[in-house]
C-alpha positions in Angstrom: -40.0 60.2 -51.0 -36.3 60.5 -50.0 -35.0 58.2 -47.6 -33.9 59.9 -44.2 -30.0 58.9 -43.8 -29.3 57.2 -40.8 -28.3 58.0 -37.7 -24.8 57.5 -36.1 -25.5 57.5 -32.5 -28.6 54.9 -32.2 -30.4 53.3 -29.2 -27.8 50.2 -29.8 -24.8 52.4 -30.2 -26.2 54.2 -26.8 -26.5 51.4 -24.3 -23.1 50.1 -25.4 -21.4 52.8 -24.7 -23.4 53.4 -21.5 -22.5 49.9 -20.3 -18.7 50.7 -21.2 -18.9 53.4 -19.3 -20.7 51.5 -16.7 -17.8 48.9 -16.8 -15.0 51.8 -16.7 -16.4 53.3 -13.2 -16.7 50.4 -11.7 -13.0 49.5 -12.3 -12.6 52.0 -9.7 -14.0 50.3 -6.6 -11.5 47.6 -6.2 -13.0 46.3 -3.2 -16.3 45.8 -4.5 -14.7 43.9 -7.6 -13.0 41.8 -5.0 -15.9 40.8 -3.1 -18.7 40.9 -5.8 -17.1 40.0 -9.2 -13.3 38.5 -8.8 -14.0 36.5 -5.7 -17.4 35.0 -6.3 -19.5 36.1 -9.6 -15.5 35.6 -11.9 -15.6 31.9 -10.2 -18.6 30.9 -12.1 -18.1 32.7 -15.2 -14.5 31.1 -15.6 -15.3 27.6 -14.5 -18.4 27.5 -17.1 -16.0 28.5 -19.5 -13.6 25.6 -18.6 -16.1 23.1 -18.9 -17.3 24.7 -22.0 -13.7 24.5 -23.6 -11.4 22.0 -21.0 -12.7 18.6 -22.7 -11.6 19.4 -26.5 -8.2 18.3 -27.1 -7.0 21.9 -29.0 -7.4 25.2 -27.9 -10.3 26.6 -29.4 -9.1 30.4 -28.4 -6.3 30.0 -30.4 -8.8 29.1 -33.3 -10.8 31.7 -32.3 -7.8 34.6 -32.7 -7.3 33.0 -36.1 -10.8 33.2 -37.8 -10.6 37.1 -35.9 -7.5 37.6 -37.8 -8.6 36.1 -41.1 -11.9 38.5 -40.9 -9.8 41.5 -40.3 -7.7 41.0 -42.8 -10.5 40.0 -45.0 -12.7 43.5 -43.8 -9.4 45.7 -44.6 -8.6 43.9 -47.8 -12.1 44.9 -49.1 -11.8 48.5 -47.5 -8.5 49.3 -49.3 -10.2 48.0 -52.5 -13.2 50.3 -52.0 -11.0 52.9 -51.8 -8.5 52.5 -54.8 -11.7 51.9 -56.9 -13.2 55.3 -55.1 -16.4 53.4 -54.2 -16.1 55.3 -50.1 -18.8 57.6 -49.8 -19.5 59.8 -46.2 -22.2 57.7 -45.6 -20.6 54.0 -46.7 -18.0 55.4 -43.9 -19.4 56.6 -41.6 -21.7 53.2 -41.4 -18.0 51.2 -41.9 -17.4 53.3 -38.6 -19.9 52.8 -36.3 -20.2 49.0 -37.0 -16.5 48.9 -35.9 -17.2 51.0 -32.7 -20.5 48.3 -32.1 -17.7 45.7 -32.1 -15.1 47.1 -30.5 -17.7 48.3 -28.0 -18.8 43.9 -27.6 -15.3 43.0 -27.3 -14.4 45.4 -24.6 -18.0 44.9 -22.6 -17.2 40.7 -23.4 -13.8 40.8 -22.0 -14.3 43.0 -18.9 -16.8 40.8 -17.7 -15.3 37.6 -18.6 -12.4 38.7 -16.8 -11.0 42.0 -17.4 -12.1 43.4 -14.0 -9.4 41.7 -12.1 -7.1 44.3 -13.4 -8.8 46.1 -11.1 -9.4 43.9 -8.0 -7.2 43.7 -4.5 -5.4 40.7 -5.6 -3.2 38.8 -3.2 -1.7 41.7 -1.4 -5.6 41.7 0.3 -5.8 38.1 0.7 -2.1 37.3 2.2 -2.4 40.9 4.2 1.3 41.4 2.2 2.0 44.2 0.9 5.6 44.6 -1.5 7.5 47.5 -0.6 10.6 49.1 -1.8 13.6 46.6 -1.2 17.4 47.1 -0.2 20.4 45.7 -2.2 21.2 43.5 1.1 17.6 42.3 0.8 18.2 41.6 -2.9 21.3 39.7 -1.9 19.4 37.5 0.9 16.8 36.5 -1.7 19.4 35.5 -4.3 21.3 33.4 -1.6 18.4 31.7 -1.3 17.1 31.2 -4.4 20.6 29.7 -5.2 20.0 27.1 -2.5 16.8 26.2 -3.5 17.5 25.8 -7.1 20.6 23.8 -6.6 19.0 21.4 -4.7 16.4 20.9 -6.9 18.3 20.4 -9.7 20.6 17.7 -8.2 17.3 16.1 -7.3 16.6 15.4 -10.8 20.0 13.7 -11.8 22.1 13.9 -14.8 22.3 15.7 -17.6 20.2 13.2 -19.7 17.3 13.8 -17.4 13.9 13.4 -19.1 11.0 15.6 -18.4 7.8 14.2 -18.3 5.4 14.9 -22.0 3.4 18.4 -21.4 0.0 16.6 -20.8 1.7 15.1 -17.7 3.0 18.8 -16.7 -0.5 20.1 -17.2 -2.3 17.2 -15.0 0.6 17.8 -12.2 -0.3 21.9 -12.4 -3.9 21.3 -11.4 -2.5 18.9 -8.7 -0.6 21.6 -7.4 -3.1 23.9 -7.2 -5.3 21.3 -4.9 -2.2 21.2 -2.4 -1.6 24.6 -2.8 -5.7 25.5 -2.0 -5.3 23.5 1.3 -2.7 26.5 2.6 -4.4 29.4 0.8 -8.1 28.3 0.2 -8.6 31.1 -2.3 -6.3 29.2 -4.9 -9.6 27.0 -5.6 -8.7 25.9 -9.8 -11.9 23.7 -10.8 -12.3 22.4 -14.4 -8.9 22.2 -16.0 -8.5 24.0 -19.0 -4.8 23.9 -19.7 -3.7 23.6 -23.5 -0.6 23.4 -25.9 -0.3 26.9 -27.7 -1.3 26.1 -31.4 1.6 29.4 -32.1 4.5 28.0 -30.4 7.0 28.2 -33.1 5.6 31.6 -33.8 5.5 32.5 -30.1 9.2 31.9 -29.7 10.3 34.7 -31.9 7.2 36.8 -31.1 8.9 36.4 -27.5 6.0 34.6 -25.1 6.0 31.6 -23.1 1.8 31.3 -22.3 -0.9 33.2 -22.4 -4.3 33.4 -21.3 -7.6 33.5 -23.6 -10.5 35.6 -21.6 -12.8 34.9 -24.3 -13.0 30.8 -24.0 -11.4 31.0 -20.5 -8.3 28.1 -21.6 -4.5 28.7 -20.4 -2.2 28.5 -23.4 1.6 27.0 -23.3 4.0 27.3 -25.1 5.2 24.0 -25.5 7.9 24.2 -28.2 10.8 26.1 -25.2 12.9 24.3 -23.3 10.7 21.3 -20.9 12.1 23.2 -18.0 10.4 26.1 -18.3 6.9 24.5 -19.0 5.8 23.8 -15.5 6.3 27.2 -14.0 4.8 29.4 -17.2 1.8 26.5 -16.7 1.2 27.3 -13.2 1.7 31.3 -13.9 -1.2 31.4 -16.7 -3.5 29.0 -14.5 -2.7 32.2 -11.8 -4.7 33.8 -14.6 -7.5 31.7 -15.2 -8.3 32.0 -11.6 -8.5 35.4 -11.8 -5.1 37.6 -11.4 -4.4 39.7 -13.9 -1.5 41.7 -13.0 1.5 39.9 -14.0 3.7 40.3 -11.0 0.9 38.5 -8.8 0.2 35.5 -11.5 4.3 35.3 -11.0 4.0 34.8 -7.6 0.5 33.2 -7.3 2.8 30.5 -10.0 5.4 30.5 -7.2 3.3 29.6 -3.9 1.4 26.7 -6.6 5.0 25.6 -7.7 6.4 25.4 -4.4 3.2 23.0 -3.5 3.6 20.4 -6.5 4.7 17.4 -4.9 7.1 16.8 -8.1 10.3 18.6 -7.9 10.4 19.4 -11.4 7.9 22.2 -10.3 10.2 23.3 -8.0 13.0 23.4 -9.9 11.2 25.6 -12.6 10.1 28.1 -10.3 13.4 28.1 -8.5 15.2 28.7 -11.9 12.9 31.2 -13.3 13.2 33.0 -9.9 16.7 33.3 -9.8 17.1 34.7 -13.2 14.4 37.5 -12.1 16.2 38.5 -9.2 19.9 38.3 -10.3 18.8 40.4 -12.9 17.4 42.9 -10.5 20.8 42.5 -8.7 22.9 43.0 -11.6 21.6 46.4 -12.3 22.8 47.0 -8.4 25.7 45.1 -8.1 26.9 43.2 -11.0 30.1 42.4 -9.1 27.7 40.6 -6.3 25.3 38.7 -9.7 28.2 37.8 -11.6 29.5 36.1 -8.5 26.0 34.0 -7.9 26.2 32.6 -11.2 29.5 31.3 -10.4 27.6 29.9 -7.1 25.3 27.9 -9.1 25.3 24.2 -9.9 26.8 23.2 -13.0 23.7 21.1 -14.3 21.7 24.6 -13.8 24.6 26.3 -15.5 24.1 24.2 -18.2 20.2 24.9 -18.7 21.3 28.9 -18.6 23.3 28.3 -21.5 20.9 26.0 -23.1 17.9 28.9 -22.8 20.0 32.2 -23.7 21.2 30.0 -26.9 17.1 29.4 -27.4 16.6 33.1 -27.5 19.3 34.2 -29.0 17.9 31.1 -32.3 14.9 32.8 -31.8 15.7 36.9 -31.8 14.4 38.5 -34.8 13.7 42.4 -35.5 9.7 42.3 -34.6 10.0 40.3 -31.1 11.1 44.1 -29.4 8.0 45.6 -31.6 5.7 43.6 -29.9 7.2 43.6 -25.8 6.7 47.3 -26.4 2.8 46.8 -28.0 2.5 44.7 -25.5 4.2 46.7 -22.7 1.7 49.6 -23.5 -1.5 47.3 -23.0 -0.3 46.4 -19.5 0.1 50.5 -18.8 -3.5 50.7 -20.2 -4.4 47.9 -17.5 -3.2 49.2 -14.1 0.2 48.2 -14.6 2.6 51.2 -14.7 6.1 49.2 -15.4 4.7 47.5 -18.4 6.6 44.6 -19.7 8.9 44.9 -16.3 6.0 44.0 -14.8 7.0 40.2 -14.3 9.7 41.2 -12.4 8.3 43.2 -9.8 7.5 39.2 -8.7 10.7 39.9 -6.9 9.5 42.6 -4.4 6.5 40.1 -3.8 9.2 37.6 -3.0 11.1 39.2 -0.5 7.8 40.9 1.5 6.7 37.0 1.5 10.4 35.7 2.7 10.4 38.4 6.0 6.7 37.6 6.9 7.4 33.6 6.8 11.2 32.8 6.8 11.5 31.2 4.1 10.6 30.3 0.6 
């Protein structure tokens, strides 16, 4: 008896695709994903997650996206072979094909609900009632003017040159401490079960062009630890912004600036302060480069002095690919609700100055 062939579309391949379809119409009703998934049902998912992953001393995503890349290149080794040797048939490929839609179609149900949905949520414009807007040059300027203030101060705080930052461990302990003082102002910044780690990629990450990252699948905050120490305490409190559940980038930037501002350690403050300046005087620059140019000249020398230090980090670090990827990269934030793509981070600044004419201050 012959053997019937089988079928591309089965009950498997039907419900998965029903549920991703499922999970791509609900992305729609941003309120509902507020109240129901990012603000309640995302909580316990993520903090399980932590407790599953916090205690081990590595981060297990980043051996995670390992053994995935090893098995890829393993699967598409073997599939080139098949084909120089002509062993492909329509069947053999067409049964190639629809195991890697079953797995694409996991990984995209797995990551929407471990956190992919807050793409799609109200984020902190809902929760502060703040809402950026379109800015003026003169409200660029006030920002900068105070941004040079703040980051002066902080930096002369710290002393000398031959300042020594604290180890990363001690960074990572002072981010969730921030975060408590931080929740006592905005109650919503609850960050239970630490799960910060040191980015097992750091040398590679600093000529692929990142500073963090956050792993949805074993719900751990990676750091890049191998940049200069005064970076580190900001880009921690920015991917813990992720782990509690914003995913735009603009709003982990800020959520990392109102945590920041909270740490009782002023090495927090100076990191946010400096990354913060260099966001908005950029903005300015493209508006006034007259009025940017003159800022720098504004700042303290000791700040000067890490400016030079970082541009002379990226510039050891800039390499043909790093561009390759920001514009990968840049397209998966487009596919995620966020039209400027890798300029994305800097739209921090229009949250910054809404924030500075509702309070006063920053």
């Amino acid at each position: 008896m012959e053997q019937s062939k089988p079928r591309f579309m089965d009950t498997n391949m039907a419900v998965l695709l029903a549920a991703a379809l499922l999970i791509k119409a609900f992305s729609f009703f941003g309120g509902f994903i507020e109240s129901w998934y990012s603000s309640s049902a995302y909580q316990y998912i993520s903090g399980l997650l932590r407790i599953i992953t916090g205690w081990l001393p590595f981060s297990s995503g980043d051996v995670l996206y390992a053994a995935a890349g090893i098995w890829l290149m393993v699967k598409l080794f073997k599939s080139i072979r098949a084909l120089v040797k002509r062993r492909v048939t329509k069947t053999s490929f067409l049964l190639g094909l629809k195991k890697s839609m079953v797995i694409i179609l996991w990984v995209y149900i797995i990551f929407n609900i471990f956190w992919g949905f807050n793409y799609d949520r109200l984020g902190i414009a809902y929760q502060l009632r703040l809402q950026p807007v379109n800015y003026s040059t003169e409200d660029l300027k006030q920002l900068t003017d105070s941004l040079i203030e703040k980051v002066n101060a902080s930096r002369k705080i710290l002393g000398g040159s031959n300042f020594q930052y604290p180890s990363y461990a001690e960074i990572f302990a002072e981010t969730k401490s921030a975060y408590d003082s931080a929740e006592k102002k905005f109650p919503f910044l609850y960050y239970g079960h630490t799960s910060i780690k040191s980015s097992l990629y750091g040398e590679l990450g600093n000529y692929m062009g990142f500073l963090g990252y956050y792993n949805p699948f074993t719900g751990e905050a990676q750091v890049n630890t191998t940049v200069p120490a005064f970076v580190i305490p900001y880009t921690a409190c920015h991917e813990v912004a992720h782990q509690v559940g914003y995913g735009s980038e603009s709003e982990a930037n800020f959520v990392g600036y109102l945590t920041a501002k909270n740490s009782s350690d002023n090495i927090f403050h100076y990191s946010v302060y400096f990354d913060l300046f260099a966001y908005a005087n950029g903005e300015l620059f493209q508006r006034d480069s007259v009025a940017a140019k003159e800022n720098y000249r504004m700042l303290d020398t000791l700040v000067k002095l890490d400016i030079k230090k970082y541009r002379q980090f990226l510039l050891d670090h800039k390499n043909p690919v790093e561009p390759v990827i920001r514009m990968f990269y840049g397209e998966y934030l487009k596919a995620n609700k966020q039209p400027a793509g890798i300029d994305t981070y800097d739209e921090v600044v229009s949250w910054l100055i809404a924030y500075r004419k509702k309070y006063g201050d920053l």
